[in-house]
NULUMBA-606920 format. One record per atom (N, C-alpha, C): residue in one letter; atom name; x, y, z. Coordinates in Angstrom, 3 decimals, padded with zeros to 6 digits, always signed. Layout:
aa; at; px; py; pz
a; CA; X; Y; Z
...
***
This chain:
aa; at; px; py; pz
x; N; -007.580; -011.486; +047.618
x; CA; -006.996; -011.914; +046.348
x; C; -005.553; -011.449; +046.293
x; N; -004.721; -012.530; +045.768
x; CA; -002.934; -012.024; +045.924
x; C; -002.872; -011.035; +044.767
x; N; -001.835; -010.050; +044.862
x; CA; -002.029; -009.096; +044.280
x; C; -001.095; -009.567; +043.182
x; N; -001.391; -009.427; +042.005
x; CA; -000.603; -009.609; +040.579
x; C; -000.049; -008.401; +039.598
x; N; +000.788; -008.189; +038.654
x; CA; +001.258; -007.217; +038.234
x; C; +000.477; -007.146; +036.935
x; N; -000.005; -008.096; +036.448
x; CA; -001.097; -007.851; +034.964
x; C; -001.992; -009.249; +034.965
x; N; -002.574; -008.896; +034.142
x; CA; -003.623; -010.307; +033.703
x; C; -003.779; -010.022; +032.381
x; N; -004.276; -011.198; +031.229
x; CA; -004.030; -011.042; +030.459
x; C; -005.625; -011.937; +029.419
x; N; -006.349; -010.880; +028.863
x; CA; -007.899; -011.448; +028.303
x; C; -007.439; -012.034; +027.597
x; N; -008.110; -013.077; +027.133
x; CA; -008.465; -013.883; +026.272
x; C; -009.848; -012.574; +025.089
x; N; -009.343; -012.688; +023.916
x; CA; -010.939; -011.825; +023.485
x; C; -011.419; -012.193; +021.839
x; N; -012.523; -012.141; +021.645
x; CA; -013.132; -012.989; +020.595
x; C; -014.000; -012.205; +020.618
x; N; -014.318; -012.212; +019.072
x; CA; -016.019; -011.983; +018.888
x; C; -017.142; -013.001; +018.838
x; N; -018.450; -012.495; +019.946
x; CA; -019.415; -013.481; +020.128
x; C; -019.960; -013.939; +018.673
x; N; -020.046; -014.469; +017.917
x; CA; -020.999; -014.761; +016.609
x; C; -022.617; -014.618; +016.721
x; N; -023.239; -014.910; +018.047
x; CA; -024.342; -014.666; +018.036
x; C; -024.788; -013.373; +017.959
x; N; -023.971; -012.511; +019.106
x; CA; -024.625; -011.240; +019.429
x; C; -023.447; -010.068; +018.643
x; N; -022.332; -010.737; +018.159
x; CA; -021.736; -009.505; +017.474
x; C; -020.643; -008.850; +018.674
x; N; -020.600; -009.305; +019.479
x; CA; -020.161; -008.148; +020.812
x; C; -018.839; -009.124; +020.739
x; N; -018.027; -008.126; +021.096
x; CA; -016.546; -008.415; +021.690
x; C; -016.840; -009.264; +022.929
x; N; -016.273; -010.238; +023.439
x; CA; -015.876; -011.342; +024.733
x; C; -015.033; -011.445; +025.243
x; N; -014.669; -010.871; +026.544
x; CA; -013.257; -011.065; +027.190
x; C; -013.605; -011.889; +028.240
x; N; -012.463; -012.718; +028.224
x; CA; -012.134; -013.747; +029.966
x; C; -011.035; -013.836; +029.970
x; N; -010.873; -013.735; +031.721
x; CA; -009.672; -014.424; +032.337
x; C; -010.112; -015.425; +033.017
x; N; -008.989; -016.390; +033.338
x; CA; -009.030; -017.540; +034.355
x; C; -007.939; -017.126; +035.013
x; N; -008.251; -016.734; +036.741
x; CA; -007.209; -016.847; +037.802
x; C; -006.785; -017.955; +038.101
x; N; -005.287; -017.894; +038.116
x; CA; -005.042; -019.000; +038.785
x; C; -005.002; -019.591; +039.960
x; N; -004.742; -021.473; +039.813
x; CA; -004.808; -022.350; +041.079
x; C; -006.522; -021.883; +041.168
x; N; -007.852; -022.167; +039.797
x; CA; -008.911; -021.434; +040.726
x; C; -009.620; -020.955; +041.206
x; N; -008.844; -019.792; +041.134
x; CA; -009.093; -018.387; +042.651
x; C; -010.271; -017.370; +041.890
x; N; -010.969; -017.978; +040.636
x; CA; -011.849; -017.331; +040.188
x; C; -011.701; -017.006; +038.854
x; N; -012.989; -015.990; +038.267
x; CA; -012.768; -015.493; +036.749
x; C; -013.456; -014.789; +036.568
x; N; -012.816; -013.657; +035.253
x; CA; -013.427; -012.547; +034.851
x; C; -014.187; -012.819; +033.194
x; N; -015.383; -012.315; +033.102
x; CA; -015.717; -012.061; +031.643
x; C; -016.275; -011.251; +031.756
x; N; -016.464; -011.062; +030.652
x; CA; -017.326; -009.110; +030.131
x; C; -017.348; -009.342; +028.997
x; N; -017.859; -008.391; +027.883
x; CA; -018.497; -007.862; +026.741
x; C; -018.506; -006.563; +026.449
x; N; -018.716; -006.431; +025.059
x; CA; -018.986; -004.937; +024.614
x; C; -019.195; -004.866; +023.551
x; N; -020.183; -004.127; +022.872
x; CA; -020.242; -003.870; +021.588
x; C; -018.821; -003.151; +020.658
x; N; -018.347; -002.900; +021.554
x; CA; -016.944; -002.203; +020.373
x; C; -015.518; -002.690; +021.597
x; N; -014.929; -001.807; +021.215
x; CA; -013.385; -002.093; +021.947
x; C; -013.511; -001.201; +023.286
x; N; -013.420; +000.098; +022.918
x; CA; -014.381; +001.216; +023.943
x; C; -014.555; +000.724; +024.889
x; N; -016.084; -000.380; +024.749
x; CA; -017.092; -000.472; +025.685
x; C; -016.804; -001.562; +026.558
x; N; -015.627; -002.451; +025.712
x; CA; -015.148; -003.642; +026.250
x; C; -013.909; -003.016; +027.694
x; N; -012.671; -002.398; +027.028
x; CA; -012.000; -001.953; +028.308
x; C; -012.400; -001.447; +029.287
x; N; -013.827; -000.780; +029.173
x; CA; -014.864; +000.017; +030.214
x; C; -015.250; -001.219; +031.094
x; N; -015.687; -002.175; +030.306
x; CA; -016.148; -003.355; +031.213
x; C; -015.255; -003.870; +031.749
x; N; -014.218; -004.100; +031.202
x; CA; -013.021; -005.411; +031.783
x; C; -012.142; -004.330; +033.092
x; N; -011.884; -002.873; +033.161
x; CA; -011.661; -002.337; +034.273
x; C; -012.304; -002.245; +034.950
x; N; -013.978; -002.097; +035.255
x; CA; -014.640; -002.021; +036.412
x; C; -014.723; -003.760; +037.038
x; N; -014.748; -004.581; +035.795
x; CA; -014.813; -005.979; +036.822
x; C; -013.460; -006.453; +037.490
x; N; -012.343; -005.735; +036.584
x; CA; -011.207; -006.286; +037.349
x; C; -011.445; -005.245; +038.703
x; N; -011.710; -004.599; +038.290
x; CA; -011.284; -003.433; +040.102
x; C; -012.342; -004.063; +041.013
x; N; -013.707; -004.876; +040.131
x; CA; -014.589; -005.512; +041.636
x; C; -013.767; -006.810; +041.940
x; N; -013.549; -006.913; +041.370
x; CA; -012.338; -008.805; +041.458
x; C; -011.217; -008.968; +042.394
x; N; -010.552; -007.829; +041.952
x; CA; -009.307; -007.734; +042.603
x; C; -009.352; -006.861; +043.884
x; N; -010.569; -005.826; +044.317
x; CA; -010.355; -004.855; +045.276
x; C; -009.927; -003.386; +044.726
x; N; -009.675; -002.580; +046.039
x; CA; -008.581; -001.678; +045.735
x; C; -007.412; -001.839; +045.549
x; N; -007.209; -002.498; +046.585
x; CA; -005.413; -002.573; +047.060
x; C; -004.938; -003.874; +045.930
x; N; -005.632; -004.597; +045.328
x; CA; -005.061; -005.760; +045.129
x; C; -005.112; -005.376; +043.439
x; N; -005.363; -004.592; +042.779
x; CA; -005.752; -004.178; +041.056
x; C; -004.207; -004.087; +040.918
x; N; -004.122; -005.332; +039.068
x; CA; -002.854; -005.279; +038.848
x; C; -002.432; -003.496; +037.896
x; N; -001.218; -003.782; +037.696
x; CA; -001.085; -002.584; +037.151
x; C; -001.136; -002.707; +035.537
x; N; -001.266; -003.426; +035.018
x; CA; -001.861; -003.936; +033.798
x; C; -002.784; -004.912; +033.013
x; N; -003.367; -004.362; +032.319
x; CA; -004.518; -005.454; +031.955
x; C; -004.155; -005.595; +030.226
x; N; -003.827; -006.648; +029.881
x; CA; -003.678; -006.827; +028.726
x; C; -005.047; -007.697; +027.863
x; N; -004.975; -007.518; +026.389
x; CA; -006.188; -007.897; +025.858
x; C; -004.873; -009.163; +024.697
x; N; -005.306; -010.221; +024.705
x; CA; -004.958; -010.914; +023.708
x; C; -006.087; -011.494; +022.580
x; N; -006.201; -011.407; +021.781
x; CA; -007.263; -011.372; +020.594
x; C; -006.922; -012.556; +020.011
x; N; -007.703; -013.890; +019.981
x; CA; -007.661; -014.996; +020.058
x; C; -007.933; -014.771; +018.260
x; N; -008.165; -014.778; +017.486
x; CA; -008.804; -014.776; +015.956
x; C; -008.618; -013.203; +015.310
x; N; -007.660; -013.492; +014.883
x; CA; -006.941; -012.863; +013.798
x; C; -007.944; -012.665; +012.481
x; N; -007.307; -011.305; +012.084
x; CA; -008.537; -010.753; +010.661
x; C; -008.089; -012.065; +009.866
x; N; -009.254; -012.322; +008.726
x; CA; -009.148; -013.648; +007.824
x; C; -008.844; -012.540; +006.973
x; N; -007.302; -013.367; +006.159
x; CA; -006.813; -012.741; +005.208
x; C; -006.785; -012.963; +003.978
x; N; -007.686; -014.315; +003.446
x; CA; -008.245; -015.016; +002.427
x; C; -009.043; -016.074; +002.405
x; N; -010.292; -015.714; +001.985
x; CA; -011.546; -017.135; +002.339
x; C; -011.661; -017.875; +001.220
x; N; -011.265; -018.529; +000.750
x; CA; -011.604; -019.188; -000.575
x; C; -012.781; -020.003; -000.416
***
């Protein structure tokens, strides 16, 4: 796997099960990551051990960013 300097989750909460959802899509591809977690905690715990099985040793970027697709609702009428 070519080695990259970050990747960047996609993350949502599941509605069924309540649990946080992270994915990436590599590009051209070359594969993808998802994971879960009941809290935030349990989620970066997951999303570093699958990136480090994904990417290798040598190939783990040096950042993993979380982007949070759904924003707190700030009025439901």
């Amino acid at each position: 796997m070519k080695c990259v300097d970050e990747v960047v989750f996609q993350v949502e909460p599941c509605e069924d099960s309540g649990f946080l959802v992270a994915y990436w899509d590599a590009p051209a591809g070359e594969g993808w990551i998802t994971a879960q977690g009941k809290d935030l905690r349990e989620l970066q715990e997951q999303v570093a051990g699958a990136v480090r099985c994904h990417f290798g040793l040598e190939g783990v970027p040096r950042r993993i960013r979380f982007h949070f697709v759904t924003g707190p609702v700030l009025i439901d009428l």
